[in-house]
N, C-alpha and C positions, 0 to 999 in steps of 0.2 A: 580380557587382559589378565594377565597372569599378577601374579600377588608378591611382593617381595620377601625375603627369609626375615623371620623372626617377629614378623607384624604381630600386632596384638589384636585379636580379634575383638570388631566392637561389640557394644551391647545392641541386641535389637530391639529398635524402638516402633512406634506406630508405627513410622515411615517406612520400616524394612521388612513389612510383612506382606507376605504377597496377595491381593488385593483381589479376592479371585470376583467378587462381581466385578470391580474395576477391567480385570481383563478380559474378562467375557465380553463387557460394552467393547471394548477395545477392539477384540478378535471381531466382532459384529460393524465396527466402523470402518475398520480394515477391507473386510472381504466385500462392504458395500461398495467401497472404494475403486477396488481392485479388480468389480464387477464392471464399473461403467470403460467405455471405449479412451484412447487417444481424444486431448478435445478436436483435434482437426476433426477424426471420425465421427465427432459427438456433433460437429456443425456441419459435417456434409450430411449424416441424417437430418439435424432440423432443418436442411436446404430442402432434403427430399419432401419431408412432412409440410412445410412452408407451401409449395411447392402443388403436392398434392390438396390440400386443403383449401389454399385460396381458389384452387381450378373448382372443385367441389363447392365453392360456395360462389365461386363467378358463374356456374352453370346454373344455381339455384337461385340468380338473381338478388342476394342478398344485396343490402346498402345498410348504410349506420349515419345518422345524422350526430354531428357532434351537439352537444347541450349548449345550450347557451348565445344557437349559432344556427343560420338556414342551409348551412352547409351539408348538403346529403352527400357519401362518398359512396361510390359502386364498387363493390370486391370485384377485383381483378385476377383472371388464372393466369399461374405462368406457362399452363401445359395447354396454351392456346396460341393460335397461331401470332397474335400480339406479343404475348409473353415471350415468347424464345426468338420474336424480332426485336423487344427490349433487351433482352440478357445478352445478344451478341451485342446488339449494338455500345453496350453499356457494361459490359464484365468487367475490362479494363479500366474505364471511370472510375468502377464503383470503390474498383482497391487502390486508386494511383490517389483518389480523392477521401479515401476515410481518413478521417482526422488523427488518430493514433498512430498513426506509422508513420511520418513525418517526424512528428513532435517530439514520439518516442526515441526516435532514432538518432536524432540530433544531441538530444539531452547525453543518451548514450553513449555518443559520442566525446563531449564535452566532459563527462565523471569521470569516462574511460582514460582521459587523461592524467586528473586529478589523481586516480585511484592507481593509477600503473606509474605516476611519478611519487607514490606513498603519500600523500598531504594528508588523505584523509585518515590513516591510520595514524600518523603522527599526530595530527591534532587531535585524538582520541585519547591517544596517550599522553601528552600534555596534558587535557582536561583532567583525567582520571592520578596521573603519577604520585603526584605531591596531596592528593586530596587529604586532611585530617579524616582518621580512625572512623567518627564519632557521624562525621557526614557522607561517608565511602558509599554506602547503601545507595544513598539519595541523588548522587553524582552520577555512578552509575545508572541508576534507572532513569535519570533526566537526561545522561548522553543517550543512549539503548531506544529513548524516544526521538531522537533525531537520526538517527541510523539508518533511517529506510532512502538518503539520497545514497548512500551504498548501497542499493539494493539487496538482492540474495546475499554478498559478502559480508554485510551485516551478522548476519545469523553465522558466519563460519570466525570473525577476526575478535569481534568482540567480549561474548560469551568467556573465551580460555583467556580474554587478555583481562579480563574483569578478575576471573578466580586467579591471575597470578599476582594482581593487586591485593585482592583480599590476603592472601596468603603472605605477599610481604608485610599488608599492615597487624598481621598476628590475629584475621579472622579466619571465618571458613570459608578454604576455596570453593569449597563446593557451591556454598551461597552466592558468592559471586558470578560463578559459572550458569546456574537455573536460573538467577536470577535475571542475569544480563539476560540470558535469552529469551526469557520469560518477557521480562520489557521492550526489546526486541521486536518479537512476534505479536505479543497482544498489544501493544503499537506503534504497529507499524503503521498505521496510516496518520497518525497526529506527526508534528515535530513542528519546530520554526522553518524550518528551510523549506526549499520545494525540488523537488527532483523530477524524476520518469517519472513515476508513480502519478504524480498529480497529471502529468501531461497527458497519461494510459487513462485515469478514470474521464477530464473532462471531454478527451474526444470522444470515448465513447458514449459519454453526456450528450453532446451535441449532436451526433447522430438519430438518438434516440428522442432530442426536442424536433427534428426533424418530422416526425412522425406526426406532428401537428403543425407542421411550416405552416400551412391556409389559413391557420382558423387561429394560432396563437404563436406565439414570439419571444425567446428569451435569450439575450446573450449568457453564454457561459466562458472565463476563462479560467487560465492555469490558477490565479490566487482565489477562485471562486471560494474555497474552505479554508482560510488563510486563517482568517481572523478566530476558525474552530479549531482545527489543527493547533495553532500554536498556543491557546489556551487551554488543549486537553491533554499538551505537552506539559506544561507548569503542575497539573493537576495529574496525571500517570505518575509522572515523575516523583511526587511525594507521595501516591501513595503507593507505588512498586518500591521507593524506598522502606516504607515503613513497613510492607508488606514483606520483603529483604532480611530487615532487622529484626522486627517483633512477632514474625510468624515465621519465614522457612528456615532461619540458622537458629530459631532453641528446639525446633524439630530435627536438627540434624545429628547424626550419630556422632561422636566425637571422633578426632581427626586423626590420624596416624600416621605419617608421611609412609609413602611405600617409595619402592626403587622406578615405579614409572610415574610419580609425581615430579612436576617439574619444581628443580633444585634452588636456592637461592641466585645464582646465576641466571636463569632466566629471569629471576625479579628484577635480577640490575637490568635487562635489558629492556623494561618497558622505558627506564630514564632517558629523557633526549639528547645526544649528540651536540657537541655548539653549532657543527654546521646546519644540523636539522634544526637548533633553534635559530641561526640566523637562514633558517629554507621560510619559517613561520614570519619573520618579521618582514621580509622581503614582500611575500606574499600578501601579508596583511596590509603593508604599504601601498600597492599594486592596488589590490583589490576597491581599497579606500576612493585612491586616485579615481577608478571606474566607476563608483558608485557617485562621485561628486559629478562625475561629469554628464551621467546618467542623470541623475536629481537636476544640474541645470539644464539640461534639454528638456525640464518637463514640468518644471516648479514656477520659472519666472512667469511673466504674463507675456503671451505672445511666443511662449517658447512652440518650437515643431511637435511636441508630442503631448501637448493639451489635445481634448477633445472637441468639440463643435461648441461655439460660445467661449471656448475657455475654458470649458470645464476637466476638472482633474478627473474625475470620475464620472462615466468614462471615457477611457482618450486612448491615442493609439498605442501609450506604452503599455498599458494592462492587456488590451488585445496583440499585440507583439512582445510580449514579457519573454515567451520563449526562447527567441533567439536573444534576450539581453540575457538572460541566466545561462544562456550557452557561450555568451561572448564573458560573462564572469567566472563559470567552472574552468573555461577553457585558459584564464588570462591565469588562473591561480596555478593549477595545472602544471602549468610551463613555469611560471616564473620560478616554482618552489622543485620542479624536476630541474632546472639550470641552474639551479642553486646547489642544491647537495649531488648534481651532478648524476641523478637517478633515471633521466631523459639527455638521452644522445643526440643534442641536434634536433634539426626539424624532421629528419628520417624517426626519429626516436619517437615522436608527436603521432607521426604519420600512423608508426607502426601501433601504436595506444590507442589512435582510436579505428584502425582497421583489427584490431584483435576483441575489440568492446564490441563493432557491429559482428563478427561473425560469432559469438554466442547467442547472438538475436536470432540468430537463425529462425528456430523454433518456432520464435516468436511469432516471427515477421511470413510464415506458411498458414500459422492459426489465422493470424489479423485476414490473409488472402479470403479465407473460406467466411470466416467471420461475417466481414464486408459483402459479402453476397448475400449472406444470410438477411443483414439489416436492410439492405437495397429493396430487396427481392419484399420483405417484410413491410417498406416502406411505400414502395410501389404499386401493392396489389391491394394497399389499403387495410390489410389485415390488423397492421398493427394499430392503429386508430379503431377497429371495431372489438381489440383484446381490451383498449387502456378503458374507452366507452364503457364496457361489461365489467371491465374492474372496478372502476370509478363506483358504478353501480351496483355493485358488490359490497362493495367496506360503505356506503350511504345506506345502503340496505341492514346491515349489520349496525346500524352508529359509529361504524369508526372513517370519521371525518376529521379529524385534526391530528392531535399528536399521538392518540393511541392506535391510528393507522401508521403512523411511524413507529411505533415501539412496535407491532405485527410484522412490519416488515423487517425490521432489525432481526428479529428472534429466528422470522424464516430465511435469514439471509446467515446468521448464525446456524442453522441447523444444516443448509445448502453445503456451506465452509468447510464443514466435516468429510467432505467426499468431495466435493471441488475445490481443490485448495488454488486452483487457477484465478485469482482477482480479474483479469483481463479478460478470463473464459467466463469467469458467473456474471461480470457488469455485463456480459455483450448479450448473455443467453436474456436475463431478465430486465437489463435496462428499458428493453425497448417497450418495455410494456409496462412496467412503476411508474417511468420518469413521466410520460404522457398521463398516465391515470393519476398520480399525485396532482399532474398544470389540470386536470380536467376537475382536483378538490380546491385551487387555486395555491397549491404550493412549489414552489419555484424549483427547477432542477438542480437548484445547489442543494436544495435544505435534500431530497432525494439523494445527493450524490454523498453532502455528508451523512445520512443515515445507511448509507450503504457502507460508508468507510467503517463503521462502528462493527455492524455483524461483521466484514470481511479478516476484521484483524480480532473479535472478541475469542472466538474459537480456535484458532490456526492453531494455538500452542500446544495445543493437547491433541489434537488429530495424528494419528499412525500413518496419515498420506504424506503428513509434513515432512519430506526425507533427513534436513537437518536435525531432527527428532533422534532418529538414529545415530548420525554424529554427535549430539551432545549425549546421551548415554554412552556410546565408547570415551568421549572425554571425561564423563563419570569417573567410569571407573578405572580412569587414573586415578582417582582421590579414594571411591568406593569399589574396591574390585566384586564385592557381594551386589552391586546394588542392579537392578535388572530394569525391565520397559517399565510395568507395573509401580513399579515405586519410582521414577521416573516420572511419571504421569500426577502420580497422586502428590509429588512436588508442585509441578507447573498447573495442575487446577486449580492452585491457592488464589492463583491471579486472574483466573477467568471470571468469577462473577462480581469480585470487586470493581474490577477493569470495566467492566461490561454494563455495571449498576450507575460508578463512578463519569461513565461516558455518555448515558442516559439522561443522569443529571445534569450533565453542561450542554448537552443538546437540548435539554426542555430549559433550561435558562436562557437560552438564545431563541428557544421558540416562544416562551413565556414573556418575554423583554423587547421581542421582536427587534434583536439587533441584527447586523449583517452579517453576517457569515465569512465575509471576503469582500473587498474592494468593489462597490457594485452589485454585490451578491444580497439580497434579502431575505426573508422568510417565505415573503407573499410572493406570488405572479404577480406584476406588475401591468 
């Protein structure tokens, strides 16, 4: 970006020096990156390896007895004449029935609403507008942790609308701008709400308990990390604030307005509208109404959506929560797009959530290949004699409890750095953690939230993160000097905090042996 006339050159500080082992690692995570294939291509190789391997071990008679259990299974090849009378018989099962592509797609649909009639950008900006000086930092990083029901847009709306906050309240935009993103990405998988994201990790959860359907049994659903999530939201949130205020803006060069900084003018424009604030009240109305009525189908005694006995936990609204969170994105959606008049009609609705699925594209051809992978995985038996040898692996080693969760956090953090695909690394590794953690007797939530930890501790800082590159062109709007390298050596400040910080609330739930989520425990049951 070009620099405006008459700028005052800053001083350079630590932060504005170029970082040359930083960019070395960088240049080295990059080109690992940019080495591996498309994940479609990276799951039709493990189809192939799956593929070849179980045949090789179904000729060699292999079997694996689970522990605990008289259950012997037989490796099965697919490149036998049984195998490839499963796979036709069964290709289209396998994808019409994987649990992510449903869940996913609904959800999608439902935000696709919300988000193309602006609610949720408005209500962003509501949070953040009027926030005092002194708690901006901390606001920001506690919104930025609930961001991931925007999905990817997260990472593009909030980041520059943070720094035009900062910037009206007389801090540094820049702070605002790393920072948001920084809270953003390192987490994204905590927040109060629930979106896609949760619906992406526990189908692919539940596939992967699949892989011991005979021999063990766990339900999994969408609020399975509820009770994580939304307390490692409260705890990012203060400390990406303090991390915000007390470390990356007295690191930051002093500020300068240039000519492609955004002007006071846009600061006016984060303030709400009356009709946007009566789009917020409507909607909040609306949404209330829904959730009352929802609570009485499920609270009184005798109500339809108790479970067996009565009991609240569990019952069919937690195993059906999905479409209740899609009948609430969806109600909010509409009412707050027919408000400020941003949704044309039921044409208008239509077209919101057929524009939301057809970004899924991508998506929804990985899930195809994916789902064969697991089936195929799941069918020949193989993956019951990987989770076995895992199992027996980290017992071998002593790590049986929570320091076989911190092992895996750290390689799921290092994985992150070159798969920046959450959907692509739960499908590649789920199916072999989640089985070998039920086979230490720990439950596939406590697995799914130790996954959430590595998947979002690393993401900020990886050069595969393509948002990475948009927020240094947003840079330097503020820093026209400032490049990837100093870039990076900002949004590190927040990786191992984040990463320490989320360690700690995980071994408090694992130490306390509380539940995770509605239903959700520590132990296998």
């Amino acid at each position: 970006m070009s620099a405006g006339t008459g700028q005052r050159a800053a001083a350079p500080g630590p932060s504005m020096q170029k970082p040359r082992g930083i960019d070395r690692v960088l240049a080295f995570v990059e080109r690992a990156g940019n080495a591996l294939p498309n994940p479609v291509v990276l799951f039709t190789v493990l189809f192939g390896v799956v593929a070849v391997v179980s045949t090789a071990l179904a000729l060699a008679d292999v079997s694996v007895t689970v522990p605990g259990t008289d259950d012997t299974k037989q490796i099965t090849g697919l490149l036998t004449g049984a195998g490839v009378r499963w796979l036709v018989e069964n290709l289209v099962t396998n994808f019409a029935a994987f649990p992510p592509i449903a869940a996913v797609l609904l959800m999608i649909m439902a935000v696709g609403v919300a988000e193309r009639a602006g609610l949720l950008e408005t209500a962003m900006r509501a949070t953040l507008a009027r926030a005092p000086r002194a708690f901006l930092p901390y606001l920001v990083a506690l919104v930025a942790c609930q961001a991931h029901m925007m999905s990817d847009v997260a990472a593009i709306v909030l980041p520059p609308l943070a720094a035009v906050v900062f910037k009206s309240a007389g801090r540094h935009p820049a702070a605002g701008l790393i920072g948001g993103f920084a809270c953003v990405t390192a987490g994204y998988a905590a927040g109060f709400t629930i979106g896609s994201l949760d619906a992406l990790y526990t189908g692919i959860t539940q596939q992967a308990v699949a892989v011991l359907s005979d021999t063990h049994h766990a339900d999994v659903n969408i609020l399975a990390n509820y009770f994580f999530t939304a307390a490692s939201s409260l705890v990012l949130g203060l400390i990406g604030g303090f991390l915000i205020s007390r470390v990356l803006e007295p690191r930051l060069p002093a500020y300068t307005a240039t000519a492609d900084a955004p002007d006071a003018s846009e600061s006016e424009d984060i303030r709400l509208t009356p009709a946007e604030r009566r789009g917020l009240l409507c909607t909040g109305l609306v949404v209330a109404v829904y959730a009352a009525v929802v609570l009485s189908l499920w609270l009184p005694n005798g109500a339809p959506l108790r479970g067996e006995g009565g009991a609240l936990v569990p019952s069919p609204l937690l195993t059906g929560i999905v479409p209740v969170l899609f009948g609430a994105f969806l109600l909010a959606g509409v009412t707050y797009g027919f408000t400020v008049k941003t949704l044309s009609g039921s044409e208008g609705v239509v077209a919101a959530m057929t524009d939301s699925v057809k970004n899924m594209s991508g998506y929804v051809v990985m899930m195809f290949v994916a789902a064969q992978v697991i089936a195929v995985f799941n069918w020949s038996n193989l993956g019951v004699l990987l989770a076995v040898k895992a199992a027996a692996l980290l017992k071998s080693v002593g790590l049986t409890g929570f320091g076989a969760l911190v092992a895996f956090i750290l390689l799921v953090s290092c994985l992150n750095l070159v798969i920046l695909s959450g959907s692509a690394l739960w499908s590649l590794i789920g199916p072999v953690f989640v089985p070998a953690f039920m086979l230490l007797g720990m439950s596939p939530a406590l697995s799914q939230a130790a996954f959430r930890i590595g998947d979002s501790a690393t993401a900020v800082i990886t050069p595969m993160n393509p948002y990475v590159f948009l927020l240094l062109a947003l840079l330097q709007r503020y820093e026209p000097e400032a490049r990837l390298g100093t870039l990076i050596s900002r949004l590190a400040i927040f990786v191992v905090p984040f990463l320490v910080a989320w360690l700690g609330i995980l071994a408090v739930f694992y130490g306390f042996d509380l539940p995770l989520g509605p239903g959700a425990g520590i132990s296998l049951k």
